[in-house]
C-alpha positions as a Python dict, from the first residue, in 0.01 Angstrom:
ca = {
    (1, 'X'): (0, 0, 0),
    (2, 'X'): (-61, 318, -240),
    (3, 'X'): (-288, 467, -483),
    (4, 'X'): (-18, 653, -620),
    (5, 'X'): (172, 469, -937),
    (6, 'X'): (340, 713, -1134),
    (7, 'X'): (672, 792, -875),
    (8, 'X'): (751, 406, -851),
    (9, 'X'): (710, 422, -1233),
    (10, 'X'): (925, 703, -1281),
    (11, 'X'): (1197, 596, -1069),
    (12, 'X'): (1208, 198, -1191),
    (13, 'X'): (1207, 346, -1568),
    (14, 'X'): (1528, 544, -1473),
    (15, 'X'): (1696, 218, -1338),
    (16, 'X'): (1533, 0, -1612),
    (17, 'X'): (1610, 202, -1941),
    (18, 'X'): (1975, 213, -1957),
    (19, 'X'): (1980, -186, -1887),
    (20, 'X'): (1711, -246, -2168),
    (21, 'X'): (1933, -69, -2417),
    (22, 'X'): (2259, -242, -2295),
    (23, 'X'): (2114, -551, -2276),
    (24, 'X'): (1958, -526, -2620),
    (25, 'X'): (2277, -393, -2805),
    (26, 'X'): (2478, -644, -2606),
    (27, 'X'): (2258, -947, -2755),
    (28, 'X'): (2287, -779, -3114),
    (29, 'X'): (2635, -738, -3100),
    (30, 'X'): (2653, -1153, -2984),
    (31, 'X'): (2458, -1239, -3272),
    (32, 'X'): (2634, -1004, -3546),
    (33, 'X'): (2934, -1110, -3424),
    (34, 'X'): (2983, -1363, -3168),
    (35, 'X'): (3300, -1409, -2950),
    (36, 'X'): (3388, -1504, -2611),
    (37, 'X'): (3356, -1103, -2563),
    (38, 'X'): (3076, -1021, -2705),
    (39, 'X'): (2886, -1332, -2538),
    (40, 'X'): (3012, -1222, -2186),
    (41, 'X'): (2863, -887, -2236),
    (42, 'X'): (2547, -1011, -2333),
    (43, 'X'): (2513, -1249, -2081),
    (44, 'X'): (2629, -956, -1764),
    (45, 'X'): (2407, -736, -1939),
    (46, 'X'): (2071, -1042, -1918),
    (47, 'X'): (2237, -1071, -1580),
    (48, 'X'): (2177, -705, -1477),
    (49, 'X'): (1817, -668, -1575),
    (50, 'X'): (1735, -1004, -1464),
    (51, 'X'): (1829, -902, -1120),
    (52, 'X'): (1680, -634, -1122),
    (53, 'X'): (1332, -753, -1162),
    (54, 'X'): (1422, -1034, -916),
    (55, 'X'): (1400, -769, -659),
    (56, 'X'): (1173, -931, -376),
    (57, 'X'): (1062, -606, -286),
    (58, 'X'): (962, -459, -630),
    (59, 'X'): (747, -796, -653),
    (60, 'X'): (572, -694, -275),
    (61, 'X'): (524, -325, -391),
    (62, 'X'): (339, -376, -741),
    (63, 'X'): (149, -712, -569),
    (64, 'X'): (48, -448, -242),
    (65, 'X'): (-103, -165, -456),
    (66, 'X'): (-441, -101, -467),
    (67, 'X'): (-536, -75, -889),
    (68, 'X'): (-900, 16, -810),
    (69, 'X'): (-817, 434, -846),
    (70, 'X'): (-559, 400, -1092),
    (71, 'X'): (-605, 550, -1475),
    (72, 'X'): (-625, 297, -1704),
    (73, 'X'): (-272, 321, -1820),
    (74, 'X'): (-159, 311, -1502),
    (75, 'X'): (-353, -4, -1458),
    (76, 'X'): (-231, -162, -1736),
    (77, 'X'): (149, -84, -1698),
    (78, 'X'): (73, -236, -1297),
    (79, 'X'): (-29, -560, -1473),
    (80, 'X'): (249, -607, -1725),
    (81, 'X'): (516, -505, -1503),
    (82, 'X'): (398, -755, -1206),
    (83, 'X'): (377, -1061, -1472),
    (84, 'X'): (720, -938, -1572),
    (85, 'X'): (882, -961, -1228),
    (86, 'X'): (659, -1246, -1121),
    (87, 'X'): (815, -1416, -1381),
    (88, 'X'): (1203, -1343, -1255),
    (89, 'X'): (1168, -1430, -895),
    (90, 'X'): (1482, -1620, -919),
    (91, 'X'): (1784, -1640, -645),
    (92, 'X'): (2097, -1500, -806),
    (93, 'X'): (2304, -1828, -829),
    (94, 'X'): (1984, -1948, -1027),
    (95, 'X'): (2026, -1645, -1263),
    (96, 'X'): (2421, -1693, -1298),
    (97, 'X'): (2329, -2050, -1406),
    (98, 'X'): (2021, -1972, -1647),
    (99, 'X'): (2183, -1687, -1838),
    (100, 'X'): (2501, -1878, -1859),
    (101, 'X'): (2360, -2191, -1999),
    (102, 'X'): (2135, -1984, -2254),
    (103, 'X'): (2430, -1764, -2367),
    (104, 'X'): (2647, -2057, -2433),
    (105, 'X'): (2322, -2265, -2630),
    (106, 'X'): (2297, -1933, -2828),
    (107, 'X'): (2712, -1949, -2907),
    (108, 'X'): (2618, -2285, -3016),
    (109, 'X'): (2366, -2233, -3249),
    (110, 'X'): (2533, -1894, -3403),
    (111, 'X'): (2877, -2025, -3413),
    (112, 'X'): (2846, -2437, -3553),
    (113, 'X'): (2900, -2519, -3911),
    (114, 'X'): (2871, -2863, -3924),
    (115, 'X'): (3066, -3030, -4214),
    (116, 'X'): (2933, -3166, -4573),
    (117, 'X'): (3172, -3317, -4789),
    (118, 'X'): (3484, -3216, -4605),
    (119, 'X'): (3350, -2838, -4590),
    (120, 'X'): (3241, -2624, -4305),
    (121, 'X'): (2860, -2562, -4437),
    (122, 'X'): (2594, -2295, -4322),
    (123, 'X'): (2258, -2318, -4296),
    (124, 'X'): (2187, -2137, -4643),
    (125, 'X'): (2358, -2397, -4818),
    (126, 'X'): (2180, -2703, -4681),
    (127, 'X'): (1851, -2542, -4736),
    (128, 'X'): (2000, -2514, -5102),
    (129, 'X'): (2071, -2827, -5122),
    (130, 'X'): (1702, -2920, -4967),
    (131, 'X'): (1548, -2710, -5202),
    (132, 'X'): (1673, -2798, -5529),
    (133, 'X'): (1888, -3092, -5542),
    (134, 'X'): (1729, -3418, -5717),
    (135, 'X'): (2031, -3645, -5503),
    (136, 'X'): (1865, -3843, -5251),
    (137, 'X'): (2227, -3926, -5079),
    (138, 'X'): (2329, -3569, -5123),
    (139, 'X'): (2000, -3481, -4959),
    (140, 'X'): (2027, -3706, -4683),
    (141, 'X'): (2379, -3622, -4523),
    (142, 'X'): (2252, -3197, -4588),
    (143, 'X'): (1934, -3305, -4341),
    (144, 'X'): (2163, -3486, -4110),
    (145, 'X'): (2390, -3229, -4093),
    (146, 'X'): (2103, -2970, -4019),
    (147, 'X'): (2053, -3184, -3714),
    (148, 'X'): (2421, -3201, -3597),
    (149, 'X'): (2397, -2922, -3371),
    (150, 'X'): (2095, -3121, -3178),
    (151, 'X'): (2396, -3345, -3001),
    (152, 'X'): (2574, -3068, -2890),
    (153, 'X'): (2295, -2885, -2719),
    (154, 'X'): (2079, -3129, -2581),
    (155, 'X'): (2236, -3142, -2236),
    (156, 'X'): (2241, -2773, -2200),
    (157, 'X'): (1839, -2722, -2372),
    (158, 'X'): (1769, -2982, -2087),
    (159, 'X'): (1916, -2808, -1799),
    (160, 'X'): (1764, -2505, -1915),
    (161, 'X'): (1416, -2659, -1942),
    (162, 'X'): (1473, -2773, -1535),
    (163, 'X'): (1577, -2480, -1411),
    (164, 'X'): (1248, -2297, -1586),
    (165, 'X'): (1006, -2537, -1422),
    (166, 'X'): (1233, -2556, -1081),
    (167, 'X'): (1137, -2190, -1092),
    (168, 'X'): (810, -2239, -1224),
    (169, 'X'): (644, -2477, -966),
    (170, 'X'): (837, -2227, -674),
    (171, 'X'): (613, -1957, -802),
    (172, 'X'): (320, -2220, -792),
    (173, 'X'): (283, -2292, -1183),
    (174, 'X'): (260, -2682, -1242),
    (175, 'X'): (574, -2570, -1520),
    (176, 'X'): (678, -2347, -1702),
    (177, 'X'): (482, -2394, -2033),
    (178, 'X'): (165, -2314, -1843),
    (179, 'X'): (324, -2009, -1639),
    (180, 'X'): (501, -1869, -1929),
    (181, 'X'): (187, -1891, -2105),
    (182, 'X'): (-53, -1707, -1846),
    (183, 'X'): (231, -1451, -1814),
    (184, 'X'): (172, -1357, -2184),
    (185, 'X'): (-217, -1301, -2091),
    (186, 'X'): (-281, -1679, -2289),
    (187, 'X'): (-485, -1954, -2121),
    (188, 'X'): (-351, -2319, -2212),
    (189, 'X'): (-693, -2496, -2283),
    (190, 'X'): (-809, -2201, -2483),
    (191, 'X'): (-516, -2202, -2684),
    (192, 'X'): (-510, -2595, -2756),
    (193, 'X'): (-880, -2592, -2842),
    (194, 'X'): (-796, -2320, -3088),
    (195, 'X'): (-484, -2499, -3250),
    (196, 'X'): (-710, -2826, -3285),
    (197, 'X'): (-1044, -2661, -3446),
    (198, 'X'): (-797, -2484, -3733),
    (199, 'X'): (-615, -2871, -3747),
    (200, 'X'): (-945, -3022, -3815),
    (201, 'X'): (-1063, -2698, -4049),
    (202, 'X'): (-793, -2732, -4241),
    (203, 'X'): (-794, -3158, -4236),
    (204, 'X'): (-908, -3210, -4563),
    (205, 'X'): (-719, -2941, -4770),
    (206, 'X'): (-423, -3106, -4612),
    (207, 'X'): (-456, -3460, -4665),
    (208, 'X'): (-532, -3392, -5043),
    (209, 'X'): (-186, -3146, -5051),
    (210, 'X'): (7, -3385, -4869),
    (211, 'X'): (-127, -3655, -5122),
    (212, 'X'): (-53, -3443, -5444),
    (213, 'X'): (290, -3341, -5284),
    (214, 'X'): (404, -3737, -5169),
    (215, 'X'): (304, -3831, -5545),
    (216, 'X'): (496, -3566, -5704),
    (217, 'X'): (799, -3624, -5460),
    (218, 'X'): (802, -3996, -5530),
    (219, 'X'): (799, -3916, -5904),
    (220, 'X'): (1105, -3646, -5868),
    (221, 'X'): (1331, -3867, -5668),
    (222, 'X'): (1246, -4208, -5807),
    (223, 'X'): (1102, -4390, -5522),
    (224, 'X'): (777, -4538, -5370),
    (225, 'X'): (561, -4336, -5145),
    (226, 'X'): (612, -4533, -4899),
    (227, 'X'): (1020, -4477, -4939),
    (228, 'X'): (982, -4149, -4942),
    (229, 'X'): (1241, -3949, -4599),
    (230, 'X'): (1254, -3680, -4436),
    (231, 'X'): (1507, -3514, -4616),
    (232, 'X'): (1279, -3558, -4971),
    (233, 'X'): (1082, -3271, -4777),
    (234, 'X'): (1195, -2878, -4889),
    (235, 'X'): (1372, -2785, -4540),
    (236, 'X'): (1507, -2943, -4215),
    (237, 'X'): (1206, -2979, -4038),
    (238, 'X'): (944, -2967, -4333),
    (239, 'X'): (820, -2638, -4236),
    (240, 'X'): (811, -2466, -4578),
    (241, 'X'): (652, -2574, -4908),
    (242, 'X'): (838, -2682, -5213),
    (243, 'X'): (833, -2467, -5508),
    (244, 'X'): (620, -2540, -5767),
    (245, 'X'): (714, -2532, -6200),
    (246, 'X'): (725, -2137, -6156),
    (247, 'X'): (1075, -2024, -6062),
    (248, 'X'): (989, -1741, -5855),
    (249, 'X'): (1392, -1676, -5712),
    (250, 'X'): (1445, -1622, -6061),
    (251, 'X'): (1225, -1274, -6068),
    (252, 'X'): (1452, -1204, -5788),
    (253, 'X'): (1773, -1251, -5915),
    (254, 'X'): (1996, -970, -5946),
    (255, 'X'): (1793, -751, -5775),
    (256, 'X'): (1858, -538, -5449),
    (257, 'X'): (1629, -645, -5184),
    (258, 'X'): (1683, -310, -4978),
    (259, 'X'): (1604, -145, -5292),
    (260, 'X'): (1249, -315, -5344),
    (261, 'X'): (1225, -344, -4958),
    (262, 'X'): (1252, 43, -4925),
    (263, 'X'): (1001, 115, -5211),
    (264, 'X'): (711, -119, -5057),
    (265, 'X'): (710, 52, -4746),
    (266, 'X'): (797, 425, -4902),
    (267, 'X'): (490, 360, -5100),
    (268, 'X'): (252, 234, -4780),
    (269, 'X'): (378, 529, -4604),
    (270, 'X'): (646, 386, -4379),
    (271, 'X'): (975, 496, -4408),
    (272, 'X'): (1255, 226, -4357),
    (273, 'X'): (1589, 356, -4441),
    (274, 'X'): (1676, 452, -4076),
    (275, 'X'): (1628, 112, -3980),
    (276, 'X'): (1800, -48, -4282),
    (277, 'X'): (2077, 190, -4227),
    (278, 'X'): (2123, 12, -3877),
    (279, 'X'): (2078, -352, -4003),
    (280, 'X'): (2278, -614, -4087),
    (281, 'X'): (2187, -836, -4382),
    (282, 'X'): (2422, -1078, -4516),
    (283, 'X'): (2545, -1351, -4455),
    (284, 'X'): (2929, -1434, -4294),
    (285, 'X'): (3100, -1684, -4025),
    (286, 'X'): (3036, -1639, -3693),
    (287, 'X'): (2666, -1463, -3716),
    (288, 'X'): (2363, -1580, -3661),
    (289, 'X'): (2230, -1767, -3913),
    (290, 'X'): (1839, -1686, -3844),
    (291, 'X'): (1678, -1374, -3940),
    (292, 'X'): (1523, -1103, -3609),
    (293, 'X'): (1403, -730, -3555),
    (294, 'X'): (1505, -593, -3217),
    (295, 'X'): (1480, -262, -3058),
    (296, 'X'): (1778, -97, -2848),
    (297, 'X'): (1582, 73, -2588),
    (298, 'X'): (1203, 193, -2650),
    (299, 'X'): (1256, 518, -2837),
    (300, 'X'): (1349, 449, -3236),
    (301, 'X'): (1652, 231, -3261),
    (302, 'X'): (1523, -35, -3432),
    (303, 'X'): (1765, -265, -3621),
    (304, 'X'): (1729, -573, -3851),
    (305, 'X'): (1941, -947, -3902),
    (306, 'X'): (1912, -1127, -4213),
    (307, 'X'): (2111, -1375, -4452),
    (308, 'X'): (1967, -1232, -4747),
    (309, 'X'): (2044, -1364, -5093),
    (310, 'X'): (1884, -1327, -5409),
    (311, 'X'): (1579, -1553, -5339),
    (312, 'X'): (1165, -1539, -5298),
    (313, 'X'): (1265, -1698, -4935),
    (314, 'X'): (1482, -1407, -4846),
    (315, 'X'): (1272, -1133, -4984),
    (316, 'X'): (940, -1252, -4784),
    (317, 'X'): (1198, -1218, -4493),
    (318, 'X'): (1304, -914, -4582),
    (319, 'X'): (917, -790, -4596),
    (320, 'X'): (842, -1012, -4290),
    (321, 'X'): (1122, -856, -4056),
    (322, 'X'): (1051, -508, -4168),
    (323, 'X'): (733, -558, -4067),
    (324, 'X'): (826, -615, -3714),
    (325, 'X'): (1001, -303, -3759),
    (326, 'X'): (792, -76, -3879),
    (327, 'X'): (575, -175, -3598),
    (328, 'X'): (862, -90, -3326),
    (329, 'X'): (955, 231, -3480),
    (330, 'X'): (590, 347, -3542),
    (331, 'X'): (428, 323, -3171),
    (332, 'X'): (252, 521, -3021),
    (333, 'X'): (414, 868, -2937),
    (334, 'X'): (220, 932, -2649),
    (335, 'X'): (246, 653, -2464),
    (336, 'X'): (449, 594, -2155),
    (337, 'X'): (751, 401, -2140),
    (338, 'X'): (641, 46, -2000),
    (339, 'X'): (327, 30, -2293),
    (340, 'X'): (617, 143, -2554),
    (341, 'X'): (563, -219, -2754),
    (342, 'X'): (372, -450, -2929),
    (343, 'X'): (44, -531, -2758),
    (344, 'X'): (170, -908, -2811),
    (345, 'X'): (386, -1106, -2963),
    (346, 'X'): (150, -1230, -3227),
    (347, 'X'): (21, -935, -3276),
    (348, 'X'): (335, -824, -3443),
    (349, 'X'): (415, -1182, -3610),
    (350, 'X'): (76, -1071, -3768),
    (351, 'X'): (217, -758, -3903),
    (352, 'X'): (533, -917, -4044),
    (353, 'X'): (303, -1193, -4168),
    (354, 'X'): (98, -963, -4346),
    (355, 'X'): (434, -817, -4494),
    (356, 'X'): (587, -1154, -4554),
    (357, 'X'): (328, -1298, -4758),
    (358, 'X'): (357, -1040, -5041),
    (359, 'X'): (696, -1174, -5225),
    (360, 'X'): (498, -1362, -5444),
    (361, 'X'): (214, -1164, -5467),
    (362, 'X'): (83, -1055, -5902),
    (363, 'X'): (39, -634, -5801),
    (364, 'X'): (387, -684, -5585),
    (365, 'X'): (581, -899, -5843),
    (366, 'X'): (463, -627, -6131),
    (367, 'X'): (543, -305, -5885),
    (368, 'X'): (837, -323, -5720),
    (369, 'X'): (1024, -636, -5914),
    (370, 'X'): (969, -520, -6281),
    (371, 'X'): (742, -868, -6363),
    (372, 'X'): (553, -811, -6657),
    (373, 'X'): (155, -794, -6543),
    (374, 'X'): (48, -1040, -6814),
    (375, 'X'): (309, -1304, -6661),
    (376, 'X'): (280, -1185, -6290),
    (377, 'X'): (-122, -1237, -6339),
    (378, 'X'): (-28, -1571, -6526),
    (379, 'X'): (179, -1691, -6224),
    (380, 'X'): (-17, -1583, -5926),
    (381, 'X'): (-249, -1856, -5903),
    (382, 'X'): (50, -2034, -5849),
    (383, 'X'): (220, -1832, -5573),
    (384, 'X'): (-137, -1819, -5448),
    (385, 'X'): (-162, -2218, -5398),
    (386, 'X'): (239, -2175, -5284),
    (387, 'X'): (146, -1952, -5013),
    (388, 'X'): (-172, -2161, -4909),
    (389, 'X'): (83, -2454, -4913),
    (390, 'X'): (312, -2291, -4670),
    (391, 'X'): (-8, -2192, -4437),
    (392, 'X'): (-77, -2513, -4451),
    (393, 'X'): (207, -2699, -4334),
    (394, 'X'): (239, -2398, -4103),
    (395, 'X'): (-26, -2524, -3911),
    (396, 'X'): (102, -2902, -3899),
    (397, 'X'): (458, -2780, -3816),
    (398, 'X'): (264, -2547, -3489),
    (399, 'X'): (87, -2880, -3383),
    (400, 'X'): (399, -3071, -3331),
    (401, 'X'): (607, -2790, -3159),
    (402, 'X'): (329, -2688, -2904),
    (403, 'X'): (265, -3010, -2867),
    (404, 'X'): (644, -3165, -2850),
    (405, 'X'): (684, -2851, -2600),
    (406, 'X'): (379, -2863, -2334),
    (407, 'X'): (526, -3243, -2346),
    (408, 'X'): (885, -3134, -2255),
    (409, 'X'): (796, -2946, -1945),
    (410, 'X'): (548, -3135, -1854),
    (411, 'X'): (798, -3424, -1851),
    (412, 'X'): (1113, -3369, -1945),
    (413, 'X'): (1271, -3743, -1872),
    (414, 'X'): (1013, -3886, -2083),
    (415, 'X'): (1171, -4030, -2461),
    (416, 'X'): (1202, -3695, -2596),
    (417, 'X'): (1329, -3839, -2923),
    (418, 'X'): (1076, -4081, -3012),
    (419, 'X'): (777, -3793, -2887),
    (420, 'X'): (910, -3576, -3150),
    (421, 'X'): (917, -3824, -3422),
    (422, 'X'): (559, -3966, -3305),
    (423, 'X'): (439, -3588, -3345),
    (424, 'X'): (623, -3562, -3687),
    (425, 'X'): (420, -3888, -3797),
    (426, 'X'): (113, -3770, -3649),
    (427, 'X'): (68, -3390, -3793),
    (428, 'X'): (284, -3390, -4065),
    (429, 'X'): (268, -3708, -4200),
    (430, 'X'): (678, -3790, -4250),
    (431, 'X'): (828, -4145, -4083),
    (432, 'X'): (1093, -4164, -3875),
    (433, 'X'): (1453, -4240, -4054),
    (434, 'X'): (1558, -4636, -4013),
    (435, 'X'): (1730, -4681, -3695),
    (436, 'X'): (1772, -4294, -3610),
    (437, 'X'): (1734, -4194, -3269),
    (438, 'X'): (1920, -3847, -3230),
    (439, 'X'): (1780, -3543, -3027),
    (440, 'X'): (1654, -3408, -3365),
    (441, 'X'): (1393, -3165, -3171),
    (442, 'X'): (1730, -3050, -3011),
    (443, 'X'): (1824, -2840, -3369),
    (444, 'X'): (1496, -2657, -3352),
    (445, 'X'): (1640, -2364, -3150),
    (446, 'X'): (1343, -2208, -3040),
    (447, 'X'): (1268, -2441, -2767),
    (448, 'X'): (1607, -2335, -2634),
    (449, 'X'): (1592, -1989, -2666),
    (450, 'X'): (1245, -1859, -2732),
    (451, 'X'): (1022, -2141, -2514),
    (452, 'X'): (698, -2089, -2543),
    (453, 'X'): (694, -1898, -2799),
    (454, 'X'): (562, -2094, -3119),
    (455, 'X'): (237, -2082, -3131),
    (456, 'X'): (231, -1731, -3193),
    (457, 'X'): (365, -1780, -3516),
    (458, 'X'): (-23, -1961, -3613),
    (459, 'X'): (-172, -1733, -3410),
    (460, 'X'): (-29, -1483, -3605),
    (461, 'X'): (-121, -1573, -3943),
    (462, 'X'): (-469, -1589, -3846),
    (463, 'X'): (-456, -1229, -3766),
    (464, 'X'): (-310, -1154, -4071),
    (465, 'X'): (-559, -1282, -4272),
    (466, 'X'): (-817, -1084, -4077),
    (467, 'X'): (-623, -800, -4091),
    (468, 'X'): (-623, -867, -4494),
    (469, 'X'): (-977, -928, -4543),
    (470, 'X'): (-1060, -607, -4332),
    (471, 'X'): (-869, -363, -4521),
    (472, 'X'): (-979, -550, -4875),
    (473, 'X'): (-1349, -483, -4740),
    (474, 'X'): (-1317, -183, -4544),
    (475, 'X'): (-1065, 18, -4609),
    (476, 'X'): (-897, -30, -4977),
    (477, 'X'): (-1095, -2, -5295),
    (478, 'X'): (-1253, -299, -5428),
    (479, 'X'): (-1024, -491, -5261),
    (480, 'X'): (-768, -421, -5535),
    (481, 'X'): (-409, -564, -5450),
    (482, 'X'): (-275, -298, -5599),
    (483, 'X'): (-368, -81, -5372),
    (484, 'X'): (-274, -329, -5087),
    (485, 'X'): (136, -281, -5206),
    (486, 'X'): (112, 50, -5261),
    (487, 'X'): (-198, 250, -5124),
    (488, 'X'): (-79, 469, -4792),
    (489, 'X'): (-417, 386, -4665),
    (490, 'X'): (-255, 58, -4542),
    (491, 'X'): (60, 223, -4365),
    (492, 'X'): (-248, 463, -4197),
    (493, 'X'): (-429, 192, -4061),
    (494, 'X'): (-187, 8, -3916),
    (495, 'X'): (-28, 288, -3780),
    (496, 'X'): (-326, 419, -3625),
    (497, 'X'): (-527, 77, -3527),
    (498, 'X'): (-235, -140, -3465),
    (499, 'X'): (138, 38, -3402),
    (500, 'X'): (-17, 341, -3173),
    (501, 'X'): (-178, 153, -2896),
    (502, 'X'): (144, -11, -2833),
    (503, 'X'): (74, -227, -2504),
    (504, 'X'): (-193, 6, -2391),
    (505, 'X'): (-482, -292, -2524),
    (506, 'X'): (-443, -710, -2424),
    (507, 'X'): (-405, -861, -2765),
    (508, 'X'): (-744, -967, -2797),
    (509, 'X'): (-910, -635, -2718),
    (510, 'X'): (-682, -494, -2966),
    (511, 'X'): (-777, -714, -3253),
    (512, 'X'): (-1148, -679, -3188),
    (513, 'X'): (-1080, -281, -3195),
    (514, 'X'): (-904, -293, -3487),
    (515, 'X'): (-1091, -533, -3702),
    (516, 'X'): (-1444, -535, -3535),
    (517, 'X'): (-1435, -918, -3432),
    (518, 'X'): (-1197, -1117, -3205),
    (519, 'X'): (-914, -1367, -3318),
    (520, 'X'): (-1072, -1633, -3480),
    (521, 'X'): (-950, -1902, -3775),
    (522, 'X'): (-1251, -1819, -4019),
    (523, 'X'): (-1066, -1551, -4228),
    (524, 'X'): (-764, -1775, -4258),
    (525, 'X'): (-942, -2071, -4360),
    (526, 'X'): (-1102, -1904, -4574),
    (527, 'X'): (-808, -1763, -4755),
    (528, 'X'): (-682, -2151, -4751),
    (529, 'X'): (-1002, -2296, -4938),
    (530, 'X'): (-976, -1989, -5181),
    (531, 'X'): (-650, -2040, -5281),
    (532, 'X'): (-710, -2446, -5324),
    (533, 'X'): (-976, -2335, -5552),
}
């Protein structure tokens, strides 16, 4: 209908920018704080934008232009902006209902303490309890509870995933897995190949861990192997690695993880203390309990969530969620509003991945935490094999959520409960509980409120690790780590080959143009067998 972009993208930035940053500040202000009030305004404010690119005749514009003389930009703001409203075409009572349901799933999740021993508890203190307690009865009602919240939101996670498929197959999608996934430039067969050749990379460093682990577990709790639960495992849903005989929380303790948070990226060349100054970073009632980088609006006002205590676990989130950040506040000043973001989700997981992997790192432990180098060097090996643990079990815990999830929307009356707990068996290797047959994939809140959405984390981490090995070989000097936690060279790169194109590259031209190869598992795997010696 017009070879001429850049007035429709003028005028729908005017109408869309004061709803992003409402919308955004309303969700942070739900999950700071969350009340009836503050829910209502986020949900209005999801309402608003919602609508917005619901419009029937936005959709019949953007699909009626002709791209062929457009500038590249222009091009590529065309094609995000008609997968974004392709992807709300929804009639308005459909958008009352599908905000609604998520904002009160979200209330749900932020607001419910379940109760342990006659005490409201929060999630901190049942991952304690996961973490280091040697009482198997102890441990078993701190899992259960974990999983309380399941109950209460299963109805709601249901409705929600029938209303995205209703919408889905309307649009022509079989669901909404494989439409949600196509609208984030990601083709479903590609992606499953690629989750199964890193599964069966990885197969035998995994069956040996899991061994070693099981035998050790047995040993520390008392029982057979073949007794051995699900709550014997270091966290809810056995997606984190026990720690080994080096207590690394205790080079944390009493110190100020702003403090150390601020220096690492000070020293890399990226300043933080705007952002921290925004954030919010301890735990209290009514808050979520998770940990999240968001941006109010396109233009600097990045903020941060956490539950930080005085732990390795909440300093690698520290590192991991600045990460995000530094990535939102550093893009690209010249770029137009609607390619002011990350090229991709994983793209920036692979940032904060890169970040988050460096709390128990020898040249980060010696820098910024005051470790001795004779005892950081003695320990590293360890937080080495810790951190190829975690990788690991990262990619069993991916298998059974994009699996458990492509099986929900493809069939969502099927026996959700005993799926899950057939994928648990199958990827990660831990049986059922006797008799238990609670919506336990209910208490995993991403597939409530960020569907489709997991496998990015995987994805991610193998970016990270060729992001590491290219600045090792490329870019710092003899690969020194060193000069990975504290060279500016690092904060230049990524702020000139990563943060600056924003949205203007897909995610897999960017990677190729910033590392010279496309996404592919070798680098990870590689890091894997290294550390496994």
């Amino acid at each position: 209908m017009t070879n001429d972009i850049q007035p429709f993208l003028s005028a729908l930035r005017a109408r869309v920018e004061p709803l992003e940053i409402e919308m955004s500040d309303a969700w942070w202000q739900a999950n700071v704080s969350a009340s009836e009030e503050s829910e209502m305004r986020a949900g209005n404010a999801q309402k608003a934008i919602t609508r917005l690119y619901a419009d029937k005749a936005m959709f019949e514009t953007l699909r009626g232009m002709d791209t062929s003389r457009f500038e590249a930009d222009h091009v590529r703001q065309h094609y995000l902006l008609l997968n974004t409203v392709a992807g709300n075409q929804m009639e308005d009572a459909v958008i009352e209902e599908l905000v609604d349901t998520e904002r009160r799933v979200e209330s749900a999740y932020n607001t419910y303490r379940p109760e342990l021993l006659g005490q409201p508890t929060g999630e901190n203190a049942l991952r304690d309890i996961l973490r280091v307690s040697d009482d198997s009865e102890l441990r078993r009602k701190a899992w259960e509870a974990s999983k309380e919240i399941g109950v209460h939101v299963e109805k709601d996670v249901l409705r929600l995933v029938e209303i995205r498929n209703q919408e889905a197959r309307r649009l022509g999608y079989a669901n909404y897995y494989q439409m949600s996934l196509r609208l984030q430039e990601q083709d479903e067969e590609t992606l499953f190949a690629l989750l199964e050749d890193v599964t069966k990379r990885t197969e035998s460093l995994w069956r040996s861990y899991k061994a070693d682990l099981d035998t050790r577990l047995a040993a520390r709790f008392k029982v057979t192997i073949d007794e051995l639960q699900a709550w014997h495992y270091p966290d809810p849903f056995f997606q984190e690695a026990p720690t080994g005989e080096t207590d690394f929380d205790a080079f944390y303790k009493n110190k100020n993880l702003e403090t150390l948070t601020t220096n690492f990226f000070d020293a890399i060349g990226l300043d933080v203390r705007d952002i921290l100054a925004r954030s919010d970073l301890y735990e209290r009632d009514n808050k979520c309990q998770h940990a999240f980088c968001i941006t109010v609006g396109r233009y600097g006002d990045v903020r941060v969530l956490c539950n930080c205590n005085e732990s390795e676990r909440w300093m690698g989130t520290m590192l991991h969620e600045f990460g995000h950040a530094v990535y939102d506040k550093y893009i690209g000043e010249d770029l137009p509003f609607f390619l002011r973001g990350p090229s991709h989700t994983l793209t920036t997981e692979a940032v904060a991945m890169l970040m988050g992997r460096l709390s128990r790192n020898a040249a980060f432990l010696t820098r910024y935490v005051g470790v001795p180098a004779a005892e950081a060097q003695a320990v590293s090996a360890e937080g080495n094999a810790e951190t190829a643990a975690q990788l690991l079990i990262l990619v069993r815990w991916v298998a059974v959520m994009a699996h458990f999830e492509r099986a929900l929307y493809t069939d969502p009356t099927q026996n959700l409960n005993a799926l899950w707990w057939t994928l648990v068996a199958r990827y990660q290797n831990v049986r059922k509980p006797e008799g238990g047959n609670a919506p336990d994939w209910a208490a995993k809140l991403h597939l409530a409120l960020a569907p489709v959405y997991y496998h990015n984390y995987l994805l991610g981490e193998m970016m990270a690790s060729q992001l590491l090995d290219y600045l090792q070989e490329k870019t710092l000097p003899s690969g020194d780590d060193d000069y990975l936690v504290s060279s500016p060279a690092v904060g230049d790169y990524l702020r000139h080959q990563i943060f600056a194109c924003g949205a203007r590259l897909p995610w897999n031209a960017l990677i190729e143009s910033a590392t010279g190869e496309p996404l592919n598992p070798t680098h990870f795997v590689r890091h894997l067998q290294k550390a496994a010696g």
